[in-house]
C-alpha positions as CSV (number, residue, x, y, z in Angstrom):
1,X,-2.1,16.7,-29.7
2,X,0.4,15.2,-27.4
3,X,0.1,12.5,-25.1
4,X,1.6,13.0,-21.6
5,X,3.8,10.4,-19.3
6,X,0.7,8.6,-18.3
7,X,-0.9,7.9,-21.5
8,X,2.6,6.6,-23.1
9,X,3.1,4.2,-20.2
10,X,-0.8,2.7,-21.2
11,X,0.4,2.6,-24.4
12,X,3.5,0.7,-24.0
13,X,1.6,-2.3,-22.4
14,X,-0.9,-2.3,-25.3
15,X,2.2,-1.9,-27.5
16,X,2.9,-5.3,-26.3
17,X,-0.1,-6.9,-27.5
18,X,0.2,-5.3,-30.4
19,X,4.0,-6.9,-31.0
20,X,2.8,-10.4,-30.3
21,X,0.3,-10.2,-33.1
22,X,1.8,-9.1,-36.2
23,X,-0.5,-9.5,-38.6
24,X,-3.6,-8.4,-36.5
25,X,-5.0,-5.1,-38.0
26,X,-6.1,-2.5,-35.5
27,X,-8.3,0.2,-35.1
28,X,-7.6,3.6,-32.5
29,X,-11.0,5.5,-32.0
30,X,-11.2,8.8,-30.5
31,X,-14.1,9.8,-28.4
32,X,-15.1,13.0,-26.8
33,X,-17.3,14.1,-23.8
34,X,-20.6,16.1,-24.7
35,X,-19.6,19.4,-23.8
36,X,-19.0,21.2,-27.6
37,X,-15.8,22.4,-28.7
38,X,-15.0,24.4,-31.0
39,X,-11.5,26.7,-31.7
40,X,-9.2,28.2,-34.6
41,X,-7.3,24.7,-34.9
42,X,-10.1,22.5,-33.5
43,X,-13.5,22.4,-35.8
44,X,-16.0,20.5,-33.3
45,X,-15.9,17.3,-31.4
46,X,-15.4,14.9,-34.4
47,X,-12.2,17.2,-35.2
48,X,-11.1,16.6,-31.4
49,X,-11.7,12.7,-31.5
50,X,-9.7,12.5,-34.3
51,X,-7.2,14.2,-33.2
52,X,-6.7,12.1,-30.0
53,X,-7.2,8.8,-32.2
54,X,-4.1,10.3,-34.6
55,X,-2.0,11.4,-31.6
56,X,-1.9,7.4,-30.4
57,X,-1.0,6.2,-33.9
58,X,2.0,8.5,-34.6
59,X,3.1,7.5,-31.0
60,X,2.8,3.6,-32.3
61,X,4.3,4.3,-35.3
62,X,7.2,6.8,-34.4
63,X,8.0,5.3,-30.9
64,X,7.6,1.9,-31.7
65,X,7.6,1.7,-35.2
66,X,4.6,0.0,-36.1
67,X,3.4,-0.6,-39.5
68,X,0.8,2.3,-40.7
69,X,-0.8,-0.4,-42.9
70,X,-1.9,-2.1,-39.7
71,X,-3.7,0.8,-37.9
72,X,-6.7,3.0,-38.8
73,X,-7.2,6.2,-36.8
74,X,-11.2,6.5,-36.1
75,X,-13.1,9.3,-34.4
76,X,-16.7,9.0,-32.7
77,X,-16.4,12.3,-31.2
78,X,-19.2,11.5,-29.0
79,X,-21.4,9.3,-30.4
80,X,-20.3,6.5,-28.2
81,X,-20.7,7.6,-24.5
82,X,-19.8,5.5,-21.7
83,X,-22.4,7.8,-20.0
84,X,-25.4,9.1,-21.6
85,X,-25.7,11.7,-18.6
86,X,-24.1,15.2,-18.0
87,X,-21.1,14.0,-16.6
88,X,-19.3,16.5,-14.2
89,X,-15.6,17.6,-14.8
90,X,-13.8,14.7,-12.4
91,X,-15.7,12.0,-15.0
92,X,-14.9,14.2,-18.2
93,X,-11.2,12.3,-18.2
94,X,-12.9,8.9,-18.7
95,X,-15.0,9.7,-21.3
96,X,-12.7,11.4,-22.9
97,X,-10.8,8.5,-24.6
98,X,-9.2,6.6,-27.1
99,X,-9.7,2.3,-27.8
100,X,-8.1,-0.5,-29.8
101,X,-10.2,-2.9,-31.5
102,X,-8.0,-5.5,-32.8
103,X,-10.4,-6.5,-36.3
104,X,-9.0,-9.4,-37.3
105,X,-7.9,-11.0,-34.0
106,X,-9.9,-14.5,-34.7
107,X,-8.9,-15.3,-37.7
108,X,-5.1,-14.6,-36.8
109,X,-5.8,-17.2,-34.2
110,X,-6.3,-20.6,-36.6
């Protein structure tokens, strides 16, 4: 999975968190619309949010050279639904996401 021009561009400003906060951990979770998938390379939707999750952490870590021991890549295919509806196509790009969760942000704080 590749991320386009867009998604780099978001990812360089939360690259610059990141930076700031050197020994914060952080987790990139994958998430998927409803609408089942399922291909020769890609299994189902947990496969897919995976996928998306590992596609942002080789960016970090090849582009910006983040240390792997920092990140893990997550998948919730789509267990975690900003909607819980049938959402039509123009919504599908929304749902279909990645977060950071920084784990250990409060403690790096004292």
């Amino acid at each position: 999975m590749i991320l386009c021009r867009k998604q780099k561009k978001y990812l360089k400003g939360s690259y610059n968190v990141i930076k700031g906060q050197p020994d914060v951990q952080f987790m990139v979770e994958g998430h998927t619309d409803n609408k089942s998938i399922s291909t020769a390379a890609i299994k189902d939707n947990w496969d897919l949010s995976v996928l998306r999750a590992t596609a942002v952490v080789r960016v970090l870590q090849k582009t910006y050279g983040v240390d792997p021991t920092r990140i893990i890549a997550a998948g919730r295919a789509n267990t975690s639904p900003l909607h819980r509806i049938q959402v039509p196509m123009a919504v599908r790009k929304i749902v279909e996401r990645v977060s950071l969760f920084f784990l250990n942000w409060i403690s790096s704080l004292s």
